[in-house]
N, C-alpha and C positions, 0 to 999 in steps of 0.2 A: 419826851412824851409828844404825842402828836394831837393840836390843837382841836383841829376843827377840819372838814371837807367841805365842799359843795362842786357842783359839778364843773366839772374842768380844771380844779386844783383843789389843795392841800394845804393845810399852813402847820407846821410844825417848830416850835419852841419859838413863835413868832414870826416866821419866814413861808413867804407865798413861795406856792412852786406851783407851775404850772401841767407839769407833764406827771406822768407815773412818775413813785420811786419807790426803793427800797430802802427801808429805816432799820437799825440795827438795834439791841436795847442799851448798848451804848452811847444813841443817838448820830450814830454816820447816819447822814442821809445823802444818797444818790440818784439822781436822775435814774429812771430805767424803759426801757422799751422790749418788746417777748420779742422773739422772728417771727410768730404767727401774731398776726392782727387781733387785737381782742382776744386771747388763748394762751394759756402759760401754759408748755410746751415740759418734759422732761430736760431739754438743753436749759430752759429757763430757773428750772426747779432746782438744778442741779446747782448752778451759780448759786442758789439761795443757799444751798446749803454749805457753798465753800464760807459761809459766817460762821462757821460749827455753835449754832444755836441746836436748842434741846427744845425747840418751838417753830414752827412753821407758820406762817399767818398770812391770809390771801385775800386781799381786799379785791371783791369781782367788778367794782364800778358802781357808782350811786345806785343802780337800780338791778343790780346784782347780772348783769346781764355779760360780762367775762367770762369764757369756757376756761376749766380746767381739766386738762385732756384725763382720761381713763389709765392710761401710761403712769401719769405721775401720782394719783389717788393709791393705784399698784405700786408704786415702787415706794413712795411714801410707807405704805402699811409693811411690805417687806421689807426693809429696814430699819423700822419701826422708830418710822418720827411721824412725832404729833403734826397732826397736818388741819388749819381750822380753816375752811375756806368760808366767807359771810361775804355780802354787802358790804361795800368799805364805811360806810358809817359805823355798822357794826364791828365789821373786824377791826377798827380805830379802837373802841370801846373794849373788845377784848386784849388789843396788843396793850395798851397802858396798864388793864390789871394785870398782863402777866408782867409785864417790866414794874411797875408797884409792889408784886411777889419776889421780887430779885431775880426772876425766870429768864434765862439765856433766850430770847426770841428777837428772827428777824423779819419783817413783812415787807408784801408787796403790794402796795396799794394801786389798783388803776384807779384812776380819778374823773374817766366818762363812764358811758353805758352803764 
């Protein structure tokens, strides 16, 4: 389960991290970075979903200010995975209900903007 945010990091099951990552509902958690600055790209998307989750979860940065490109909103709904992008406060607060539900979900939280 993922603790808490504030801007510039993340603390999850007790552990500061400083940079994005992506958390598993297993609890891997990985350092992560997009190729585009600020933007989770289909390249990016795609990584998500080699976790074969049945959840998708996109933390856009404390003030919700993360692009996620049109590309992957499309490819997300044509292959129809749930895709929830929030404010990483919020999507924190959705990823633990779905992992709380036994829900196969992996997130990616940016932890600026």
């Amino acid at each position: 389960m993922i603790d808490s945010t504030r801007f510039g990091s993340i603390t999850i099951d007790g552990k500061t991290y400083d940079s994005d990552v992506v958390v598993t509902w297993e609890g891997r958690v990985k350092e992560a970075r997009t190729e585009v600055r600020h933007e989770i790209g289909e390249s990016d998307f795609l990584k998500l979903l080699f976790e074969r989750s049945d959840i998708v979860v996109i933390g856009t940065g404390q003030y919700g200010d993360m692009k996620v490109s049109e590309d992957v909103r499309k490819f997300a709904k044509d292959k129809k995975v749930r895709l929830v992008v929030k404010p990483t406060p919020e999507a924190i607060n959705r990823f633990n209900i779905f992992v709380g539900n036994g829900k196969r979900v992996v997130a990616y939280m940016h932890v600026t903007c």
